[in-house]
C-alpha positions in Angstrom: 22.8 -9.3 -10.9 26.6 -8.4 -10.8 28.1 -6.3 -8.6 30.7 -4.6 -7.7 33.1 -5.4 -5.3 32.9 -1.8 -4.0 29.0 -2.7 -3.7 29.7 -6.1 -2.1 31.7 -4.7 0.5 29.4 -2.1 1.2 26.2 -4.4 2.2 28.8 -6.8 4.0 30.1 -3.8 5.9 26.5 -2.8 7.5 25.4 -6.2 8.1 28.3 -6.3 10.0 27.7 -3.3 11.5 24.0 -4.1 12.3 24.8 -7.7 14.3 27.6 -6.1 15.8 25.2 -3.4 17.5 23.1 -5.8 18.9 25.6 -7.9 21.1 27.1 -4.8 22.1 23.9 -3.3 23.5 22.8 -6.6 24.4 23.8 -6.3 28.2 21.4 -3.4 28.3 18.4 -5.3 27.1 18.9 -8.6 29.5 18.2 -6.1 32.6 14.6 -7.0 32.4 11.4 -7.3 30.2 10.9 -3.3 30.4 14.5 -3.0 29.0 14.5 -5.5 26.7 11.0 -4.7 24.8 10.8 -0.4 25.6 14.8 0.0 26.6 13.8 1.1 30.2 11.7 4.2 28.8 14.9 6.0 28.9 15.2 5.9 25.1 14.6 10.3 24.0 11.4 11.0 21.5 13.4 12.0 18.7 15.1 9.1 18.6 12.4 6.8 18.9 11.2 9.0 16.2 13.4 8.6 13.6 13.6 4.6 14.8 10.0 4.5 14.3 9.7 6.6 11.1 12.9 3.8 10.1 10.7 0.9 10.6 7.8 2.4 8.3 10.7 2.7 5.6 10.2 -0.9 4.7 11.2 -2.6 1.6 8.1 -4.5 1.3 6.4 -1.1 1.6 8.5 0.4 -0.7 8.3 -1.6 -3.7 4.1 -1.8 -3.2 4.7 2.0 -3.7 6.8 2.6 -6.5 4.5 -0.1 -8.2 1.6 2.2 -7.0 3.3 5.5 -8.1 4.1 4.2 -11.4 0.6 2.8 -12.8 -1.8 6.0 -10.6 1.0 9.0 -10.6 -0.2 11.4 -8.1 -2.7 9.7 -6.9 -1.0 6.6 -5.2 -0.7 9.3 -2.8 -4.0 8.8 -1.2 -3.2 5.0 -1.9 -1.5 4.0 1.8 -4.5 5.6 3.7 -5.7 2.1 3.4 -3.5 1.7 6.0 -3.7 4.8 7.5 -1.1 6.2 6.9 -3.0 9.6 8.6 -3.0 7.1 12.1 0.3 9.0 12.9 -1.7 12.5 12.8 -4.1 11.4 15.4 -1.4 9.8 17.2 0.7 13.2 17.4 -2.4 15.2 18.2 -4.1 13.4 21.2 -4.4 9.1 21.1 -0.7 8.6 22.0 -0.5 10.7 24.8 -3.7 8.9 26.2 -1.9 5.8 25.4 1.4 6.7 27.2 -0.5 7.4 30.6 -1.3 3.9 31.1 2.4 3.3 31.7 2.4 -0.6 31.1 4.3 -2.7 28.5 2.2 -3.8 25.8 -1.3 -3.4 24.2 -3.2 -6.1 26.1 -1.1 -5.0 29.8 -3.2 -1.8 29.1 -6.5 -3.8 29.1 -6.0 -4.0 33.1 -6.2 -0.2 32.8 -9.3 0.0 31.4 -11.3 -2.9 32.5 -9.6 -4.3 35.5 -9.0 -8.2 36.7 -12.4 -9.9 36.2 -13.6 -12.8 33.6 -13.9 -10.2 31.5 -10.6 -8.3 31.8 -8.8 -11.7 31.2 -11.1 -12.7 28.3 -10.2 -9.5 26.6 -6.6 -9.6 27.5 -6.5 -13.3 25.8 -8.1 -11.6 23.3 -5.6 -9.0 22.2 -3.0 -11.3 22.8 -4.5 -13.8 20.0 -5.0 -10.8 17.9 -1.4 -9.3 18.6 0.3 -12.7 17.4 -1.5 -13.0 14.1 -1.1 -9.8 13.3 3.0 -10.0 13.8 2.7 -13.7 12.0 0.7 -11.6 9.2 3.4 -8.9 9.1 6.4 -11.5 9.2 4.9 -13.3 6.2 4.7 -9.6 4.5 7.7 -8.7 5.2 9.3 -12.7 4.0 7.7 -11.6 0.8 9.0 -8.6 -0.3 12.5 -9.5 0.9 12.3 -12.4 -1.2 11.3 -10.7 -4.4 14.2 -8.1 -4.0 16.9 -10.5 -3.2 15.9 -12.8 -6.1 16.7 -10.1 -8.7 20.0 -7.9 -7.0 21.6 -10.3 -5.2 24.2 -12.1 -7.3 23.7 -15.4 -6.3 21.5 -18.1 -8.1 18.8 -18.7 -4.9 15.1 -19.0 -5.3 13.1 -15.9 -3.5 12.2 -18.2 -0.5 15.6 -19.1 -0.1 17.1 -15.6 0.2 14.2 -14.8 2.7 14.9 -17.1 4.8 18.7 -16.3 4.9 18.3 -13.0 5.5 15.4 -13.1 8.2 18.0 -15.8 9.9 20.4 -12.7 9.9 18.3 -10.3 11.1 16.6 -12.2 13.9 19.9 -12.9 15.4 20.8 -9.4 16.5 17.0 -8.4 17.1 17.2 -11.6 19.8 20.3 -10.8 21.1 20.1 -6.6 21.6 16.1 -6.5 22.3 14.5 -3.1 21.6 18.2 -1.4 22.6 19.5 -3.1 19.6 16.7 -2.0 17.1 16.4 1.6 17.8 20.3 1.7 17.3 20.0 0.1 14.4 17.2 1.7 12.8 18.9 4.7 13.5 21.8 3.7 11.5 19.6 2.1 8.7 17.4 5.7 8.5 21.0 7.3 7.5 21.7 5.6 4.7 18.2 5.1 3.6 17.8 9.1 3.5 21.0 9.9 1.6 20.5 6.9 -1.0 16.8 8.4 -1.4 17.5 11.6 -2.0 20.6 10.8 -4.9 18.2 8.6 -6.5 15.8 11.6 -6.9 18.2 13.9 -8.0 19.5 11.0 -10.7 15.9 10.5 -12.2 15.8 14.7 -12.1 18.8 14.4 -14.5 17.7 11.6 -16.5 14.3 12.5 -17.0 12.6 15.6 -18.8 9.3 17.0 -18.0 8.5 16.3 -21.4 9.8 12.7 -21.4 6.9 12.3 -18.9 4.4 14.0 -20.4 5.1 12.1 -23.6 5.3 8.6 -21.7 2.4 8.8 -18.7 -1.8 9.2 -19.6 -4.3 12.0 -18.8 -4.5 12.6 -15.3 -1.0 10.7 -14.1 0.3 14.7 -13.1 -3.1 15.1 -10.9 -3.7 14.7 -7.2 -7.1 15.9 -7.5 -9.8 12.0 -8.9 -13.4 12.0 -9.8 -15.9 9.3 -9.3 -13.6 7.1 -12.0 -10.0 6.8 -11.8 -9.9 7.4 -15.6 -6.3 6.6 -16.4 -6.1 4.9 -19.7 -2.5 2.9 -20.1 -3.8 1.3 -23.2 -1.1 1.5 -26.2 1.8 2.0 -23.8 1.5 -0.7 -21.3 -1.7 -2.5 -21.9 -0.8 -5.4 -19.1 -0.6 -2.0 -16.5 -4.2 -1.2 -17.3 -5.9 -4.6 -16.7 -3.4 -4.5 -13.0 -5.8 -1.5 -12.3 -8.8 -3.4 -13.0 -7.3 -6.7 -11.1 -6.5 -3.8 -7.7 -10.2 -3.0 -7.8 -9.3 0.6 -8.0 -11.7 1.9 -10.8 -14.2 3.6 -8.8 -11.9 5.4 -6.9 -14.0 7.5 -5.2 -15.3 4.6 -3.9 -12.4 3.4 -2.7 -11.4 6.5 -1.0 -14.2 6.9 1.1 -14.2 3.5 2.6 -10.4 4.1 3.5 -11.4 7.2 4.8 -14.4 5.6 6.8 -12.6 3.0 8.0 -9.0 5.1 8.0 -10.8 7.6 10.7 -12.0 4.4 12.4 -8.6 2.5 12.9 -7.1 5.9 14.0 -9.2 6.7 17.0 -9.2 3.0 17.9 -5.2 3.9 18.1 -2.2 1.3 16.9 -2.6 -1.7 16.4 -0.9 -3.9 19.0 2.8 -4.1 17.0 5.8 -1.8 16.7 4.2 2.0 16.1 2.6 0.9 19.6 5.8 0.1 21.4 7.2 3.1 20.4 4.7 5.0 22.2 5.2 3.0 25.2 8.6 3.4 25.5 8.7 7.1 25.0 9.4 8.6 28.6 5.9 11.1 28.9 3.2 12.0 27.5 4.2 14.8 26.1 7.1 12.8 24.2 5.0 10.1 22.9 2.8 12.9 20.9 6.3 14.6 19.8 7.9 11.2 18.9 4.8 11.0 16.5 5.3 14.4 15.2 8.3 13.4 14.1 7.5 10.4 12.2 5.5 12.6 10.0 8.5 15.1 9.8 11.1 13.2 9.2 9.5 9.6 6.9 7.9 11.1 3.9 10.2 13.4 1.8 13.1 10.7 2.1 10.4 8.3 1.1 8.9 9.5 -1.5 11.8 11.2 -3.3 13.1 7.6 -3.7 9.7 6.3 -4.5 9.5 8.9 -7.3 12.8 8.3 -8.2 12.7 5.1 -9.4 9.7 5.3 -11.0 10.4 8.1 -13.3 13.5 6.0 -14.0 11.0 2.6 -14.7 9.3 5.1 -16.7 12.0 7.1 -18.8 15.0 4.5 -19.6 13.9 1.3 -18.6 10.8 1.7 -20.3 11.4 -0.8 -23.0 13.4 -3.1 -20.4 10.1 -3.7 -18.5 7.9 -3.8 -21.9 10.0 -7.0 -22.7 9.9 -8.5 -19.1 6.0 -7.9 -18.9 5.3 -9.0 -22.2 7.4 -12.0 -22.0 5.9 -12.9 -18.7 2.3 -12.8 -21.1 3.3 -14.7 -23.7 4.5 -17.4 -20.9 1.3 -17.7 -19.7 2.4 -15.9 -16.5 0.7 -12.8 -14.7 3.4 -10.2 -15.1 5.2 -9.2 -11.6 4.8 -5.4 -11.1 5.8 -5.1 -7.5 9.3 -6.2 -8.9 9.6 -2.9 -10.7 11.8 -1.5 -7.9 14.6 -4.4 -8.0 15.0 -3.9 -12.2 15.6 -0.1 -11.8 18.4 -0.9 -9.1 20.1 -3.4 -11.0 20.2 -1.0 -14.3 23.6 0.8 -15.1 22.1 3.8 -14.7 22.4 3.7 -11.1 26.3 3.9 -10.4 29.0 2.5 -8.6 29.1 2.5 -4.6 25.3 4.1 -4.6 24.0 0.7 -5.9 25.6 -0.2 -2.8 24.3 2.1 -0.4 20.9 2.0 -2.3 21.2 -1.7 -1.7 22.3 -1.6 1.8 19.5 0.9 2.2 16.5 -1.3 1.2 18.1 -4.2 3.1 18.4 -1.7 5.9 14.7 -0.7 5.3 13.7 -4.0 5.3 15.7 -5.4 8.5 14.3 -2.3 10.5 10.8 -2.9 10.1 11.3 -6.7 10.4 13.6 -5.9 13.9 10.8 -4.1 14.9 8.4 -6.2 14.7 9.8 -9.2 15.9 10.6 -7.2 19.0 6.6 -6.2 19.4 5.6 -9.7 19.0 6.7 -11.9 21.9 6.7 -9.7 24.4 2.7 -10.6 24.6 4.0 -13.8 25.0 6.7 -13.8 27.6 4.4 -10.7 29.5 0.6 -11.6 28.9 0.7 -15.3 28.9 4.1 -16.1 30.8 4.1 -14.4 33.5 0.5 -13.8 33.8 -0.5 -17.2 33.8 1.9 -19.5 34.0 5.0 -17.7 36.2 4.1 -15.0 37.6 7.4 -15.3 40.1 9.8 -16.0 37.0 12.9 -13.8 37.6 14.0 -11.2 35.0 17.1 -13.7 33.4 14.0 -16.3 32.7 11.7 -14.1 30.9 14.2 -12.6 29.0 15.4 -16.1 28.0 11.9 -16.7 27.6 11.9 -13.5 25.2 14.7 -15.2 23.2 12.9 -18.4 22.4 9.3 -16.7 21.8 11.0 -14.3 18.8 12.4 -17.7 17.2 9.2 -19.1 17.3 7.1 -16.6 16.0 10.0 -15.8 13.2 9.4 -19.7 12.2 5.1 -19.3 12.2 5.7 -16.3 10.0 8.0 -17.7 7.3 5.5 -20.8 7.1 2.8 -18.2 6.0 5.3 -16.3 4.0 6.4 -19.7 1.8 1.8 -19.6 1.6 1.7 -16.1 0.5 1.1 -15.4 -2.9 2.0 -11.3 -3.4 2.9 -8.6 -1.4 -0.3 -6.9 -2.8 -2.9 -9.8 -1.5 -1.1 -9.8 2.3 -1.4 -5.9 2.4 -4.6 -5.6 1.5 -5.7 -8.8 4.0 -4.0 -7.0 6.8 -5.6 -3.6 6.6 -8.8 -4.5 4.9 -9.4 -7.3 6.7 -7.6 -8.3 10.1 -7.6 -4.9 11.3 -11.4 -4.6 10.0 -11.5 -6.7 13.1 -9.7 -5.2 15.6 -11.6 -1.5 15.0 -14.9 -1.9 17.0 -13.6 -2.7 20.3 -10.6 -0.2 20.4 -12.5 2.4 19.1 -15.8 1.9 22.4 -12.8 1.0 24.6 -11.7 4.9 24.6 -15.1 6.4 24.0 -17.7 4.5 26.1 -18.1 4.6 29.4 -20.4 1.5 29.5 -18.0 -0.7 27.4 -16.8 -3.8 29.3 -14.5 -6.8 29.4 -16.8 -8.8 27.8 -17.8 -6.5 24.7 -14.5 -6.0 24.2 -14.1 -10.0 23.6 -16.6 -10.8 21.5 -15.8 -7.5 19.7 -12.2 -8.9 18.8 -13.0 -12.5 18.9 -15.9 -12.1 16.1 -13.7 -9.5 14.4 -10.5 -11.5 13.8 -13.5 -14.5 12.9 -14.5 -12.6 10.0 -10.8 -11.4 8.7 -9.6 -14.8 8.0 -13.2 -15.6 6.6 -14.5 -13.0 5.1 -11.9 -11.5 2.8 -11.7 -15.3 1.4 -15.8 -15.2 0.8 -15.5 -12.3 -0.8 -12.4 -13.7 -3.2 -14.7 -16.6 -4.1 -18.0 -14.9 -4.8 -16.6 -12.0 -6.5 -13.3 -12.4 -7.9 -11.3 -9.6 -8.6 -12.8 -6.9 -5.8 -10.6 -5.1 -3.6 -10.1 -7.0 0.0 -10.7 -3.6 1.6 -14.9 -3.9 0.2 -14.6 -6.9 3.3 -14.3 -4.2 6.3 -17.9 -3.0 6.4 -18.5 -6.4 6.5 -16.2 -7.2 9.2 -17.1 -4.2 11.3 -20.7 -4.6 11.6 -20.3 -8.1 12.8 -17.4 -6.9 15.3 -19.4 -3.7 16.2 -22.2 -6.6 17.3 -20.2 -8.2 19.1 -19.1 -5.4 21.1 -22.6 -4.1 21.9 -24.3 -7.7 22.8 -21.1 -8.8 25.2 -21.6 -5.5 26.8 -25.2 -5.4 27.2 -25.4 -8.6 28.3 -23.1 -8.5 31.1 -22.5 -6.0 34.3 -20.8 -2.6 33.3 -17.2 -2.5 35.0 -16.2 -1.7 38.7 -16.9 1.8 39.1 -13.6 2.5 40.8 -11.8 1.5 37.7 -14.3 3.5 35.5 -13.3 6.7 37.7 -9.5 5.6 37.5 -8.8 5.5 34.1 -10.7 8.3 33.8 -8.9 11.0 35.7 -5.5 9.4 34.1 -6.4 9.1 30.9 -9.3 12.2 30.5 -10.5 10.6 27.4 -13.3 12.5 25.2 -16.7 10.7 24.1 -19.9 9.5 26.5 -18.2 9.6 29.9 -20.5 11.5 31.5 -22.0 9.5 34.0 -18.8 8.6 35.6 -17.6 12.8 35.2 -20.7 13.2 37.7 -19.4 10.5 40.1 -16.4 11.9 40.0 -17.5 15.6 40.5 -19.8 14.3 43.6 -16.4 13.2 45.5 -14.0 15.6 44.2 -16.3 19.6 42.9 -13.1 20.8 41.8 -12.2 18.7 39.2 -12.4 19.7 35.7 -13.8 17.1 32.7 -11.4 19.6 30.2 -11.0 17.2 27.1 -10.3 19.6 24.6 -12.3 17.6 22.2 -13.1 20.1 19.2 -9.4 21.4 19.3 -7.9 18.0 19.1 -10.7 17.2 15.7 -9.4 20.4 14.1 -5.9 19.5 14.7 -6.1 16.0 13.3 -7.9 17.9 9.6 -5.4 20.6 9.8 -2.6 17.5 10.6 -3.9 15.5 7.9 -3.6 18.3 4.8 0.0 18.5 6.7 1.0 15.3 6.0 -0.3 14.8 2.7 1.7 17.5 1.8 4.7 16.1 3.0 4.4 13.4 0.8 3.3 15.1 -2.4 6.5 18.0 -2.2 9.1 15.0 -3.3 7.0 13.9 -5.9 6.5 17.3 -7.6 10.0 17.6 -6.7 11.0 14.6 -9.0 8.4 14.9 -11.6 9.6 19.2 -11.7 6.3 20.4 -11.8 6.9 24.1 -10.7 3.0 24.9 -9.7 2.6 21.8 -7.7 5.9 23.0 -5.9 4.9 26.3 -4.8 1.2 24.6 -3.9 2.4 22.3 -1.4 5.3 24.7 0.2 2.2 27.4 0.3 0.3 24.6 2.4 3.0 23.2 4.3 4.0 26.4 5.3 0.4 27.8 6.2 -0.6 24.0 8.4 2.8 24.2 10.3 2.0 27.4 11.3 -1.0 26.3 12.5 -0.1 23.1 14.3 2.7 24.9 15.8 0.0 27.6 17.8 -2.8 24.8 18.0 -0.9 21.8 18.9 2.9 22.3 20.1 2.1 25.5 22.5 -0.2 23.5 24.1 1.2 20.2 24.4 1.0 18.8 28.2 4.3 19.9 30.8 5.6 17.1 32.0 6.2 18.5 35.3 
């Protein structure tokens, strides 16, 4: 692609920008391993919001959507609850705040909370630890992916993908390593900015460029419709045949199907809370309580109208003027013998003339932006179980604070290199997704879910809960490929699930239920709801005046109520875009009737932190 020079020195000015702000904050993050990985939990909620919500706004993500919103319309909104997206509702309502009162630095730290320093403590620790890394290998490789694909086409240099990957994960690695969690919530700061205002100009462009009736005269039955039936029942066929045999290759037909076992295993993965990576770090390093379910709020708030306005954007444009362009670059990809690239539908719009001067620019210094942040983030979630859970645990437990964070240094290097050696193996953004959420966190679900719920849940069930679980995601998913070619990866999880959920029950039922002391301990800090009751009544017998107040059914009906919410949120933009006047007033009618709601239910009555 040619650009500009305006363009040019646009992206060389923020990369720039973006190294420079890590060795400037890097004397901050050197203090120690609490400033370098959570920035001293002195960072305020609504920063670490907007850091967080910057760190979702990945490339990678990006293009998966605007490839999604472009062959299912409307409903590639319920699409990402294969993640879950909806994790971020129960994390606002009630599971971050019981996350933030273990006051430690990562996920496998707050294992000592829970289940103390026995055989089985440490075998669960190891075991969070092993699941941590693959899943920040697993993310790196997704993220060297998508980066690849979008450099390829807008850069204006003749690399290969893998190439331009590499390069720029080089870049972006050196001021992650150098500034530590300081230098990424800066950053992402800075790179949520010009995401936002290059989102929201790409929207009002594909307002301009596109008619209403251009869509209804280019898109099949249904595209306009949030609401599915049992079948997906969009027919492409005479306007881009190759787009209707995708749907069949996604395993998306029976959507129904589909959406219940995201929801099943959506709900699942929420109350089990965030996987050990960046969304959990953010909670960590929020300052309270209070501010971790607040910084979570504002993810919600602040990610999915940006978001989706430049998701919608460019594909009404895909849709509307480079509809032939992409006719010819499918078909001749067919006639080669080759499987036609949809996720690359995001770097042809951006290189098109329709998007001008100085916003190519931004746009692109946005998606790089996007991409770095999430990347930044988490390559600064990864090591720390490294440098804190094996390091210093095991090995030097006396290693002063310049050591580990030198340590730190070398650990994100290394686990940079693992990942790009599965992202050179990966074959589509699409197949790594789908692997991480229907299958390696299929695995990490039974445990984490029992570990909050369960009084008699041990060390040892939590083991062979993850061990068996993160077993069956690099197995499973493949079986499934094999034997049945073609099926959604997220059809593995019930699979995956039961055999963790064994796990869980036969390492706990087989060993000694934990010290009752700890039991009691986590308890009263934490006040968790589920079967507890045996240790409420020990507690009661040493203490009458203490209250088991959980506020169980309020937190449920706040997640339902948070979860309409945020759906809204991200179907306003696209009615926006696509100017469909009734779904406008719809969702501002809901969005205005749920924050009223959340704001009496949830916000009033959100803990003090006094």
């Amino acid at each position: 692609m040619e650009l500009h020079i305006i363009d040019i020195l646009i992206i060389c000015a923020y990369i720039v920008a973006t190294i420079s702000i890590g060795f400037w904050v890097s004397r901050h993050a050197s203090r120690d391993l609490d400033s370098y990985f959570l920035g001293g939990k002195r960072i305020p909620w609504y920063i670490l919001g907007v850091s967080n919500a910057s760190g979702q706004f990945d490339i990678t993500g990006t293009m998966w959507l605007v490839y999604l919103c472009f062959v299912y319309g409307l409903k590639s909104v319920w699409i990402p609850w294969v993640w879950p997206t909806f994790n971020q509702i129960f994390l606002m309502v009630y599971v971050g705040m019981w996350l933030r009162r273990s006051n430690v630095l990562t996920g496998a730290e707050w294992i000592q909370t829970r289940f103390g320093r026995g055989t089985g403590a440490n075998l669960a620790h190891i075991s969070v630890v092993l699941f941590a890394l693959i899943n920040v290998i697993g993310m790196i490789a997704y993220a060297f992916k998508g980066i690849g694909k979008f450099a390829q086409i807008l850069l204006p240099w003749s690399l290969n993908q893998n190439t331009y990957a590499l390069i720029i994960l080089t870049i972006t690695t050196i001021y992650v390593v150098k500034g530590g969690m300081y230098s990424v919530v800066l950053t992402e700061v800075l790179q949520f900015a010009i995401m936002t205002i290059a989102s929201i100009v790409v929207g009002v462009i594909a307002i301009h460029h596109v008619s209403p009736e251009m869509i209804d005269a280019i898109v099949p039955v249904g595209w306009k419709n949030l609401s599915f039936g049992w079948q997906l029942d969009l027919n492409w066929s005479g306007m881009f045949d190759m787009v209707q045999s995708s749907i069949t290759k996604d395993g998306f037909s029976l959507f129904t199907v589909i959406m219940m076992l995201m929801l099943f295993k959506g709900v699942l993965a929420s109350m089990a809370g965030p996987a050990p990576n960046y969304d959990m770090q953010r909670v960590l390093a929020t300052r309270s309580p209070r501010e971790a379910c607040l910084m979570s709020g504002t993810v919600n708030v602040v990610l999915y109208f940006p978001r989706y306005m430049l998701v919608a954007g460019l594909t009404l444009l895909a849709l509307g003027p480079l509809r032939e362009t992409l006719q010819v670059m499918w078909t001749t990809a067919v006639q080669e013998g080759k499987q036609p690239d949809f996720e690359q539908i995001l770097p042809v719009v951006i290189q098109s003339a329709i998007i001008p001067v100085g916003l190519t620019g931004l746009l692109l210094a946005g998606l790089l932006a996007a991409f770095m942040s999430t990347f930044a983030a988490t390559v600064n979630a990864g090591p720390a179980y490294i440098v804190n859970d094996i390091y210093k645990r095991f090995i030097n437990p006396t290693a002063s604070n310049k050591v580990q964070v030198r340590m730190s240094y070398a650990t994100s290097v290394l686990v940079v290199a693992v990942g790009i050696v599965f992202g050179f193996l990966t074959e589509s953004i699409t197949n790594v997704t789908l692997w991480i959420v229907g299958g390696l966190y299929g695995g990490y679900v039974a445990a984490n879910v029992l570990k909050w719920h369960w009084w008699r849940f041990n060390g040892f069930g939590f083991f062979w809960g993850m061990i068996i679980g993160t077993l069956g995601a690099l197995v499973v998913p493949s079986a499934v490929k094999h034997f049945w070619p073609g099926t959604n990866a997220l059809y593995a999880f019930p699979a995956i699930f039961l055999f963790s959920t064994l796990g869980c029950f036969l390492g706990t039922l087989l060993s000694k239920p934990e010290d009752e002391e700890i039991l009691k301990n986590f308890y009263k800090t934490v006040r968790p709801w589920g079967f507890w009751k045996p240790v409420v009544e020990k507690i009661k017998a040493e203490d009458p005046s203490f209250e088991a107040k959980t506020d169980c059914s309020r937190h449920l009906f706040n997640v339902i109520i948070g979860i309409i919410w945020q759906v809204t949120l991200v179907a306003l933009p696209v009615y926006i875009v696509i100017q469909q006047p009734r779904g406008i007033a719809g969702a501002l009618a809901v969005l205005v009737a749920t924050t009223l709601i959340l704001k009496k239910s949830w916000y009033d009555r959100l803990p003090s932190d006094k």
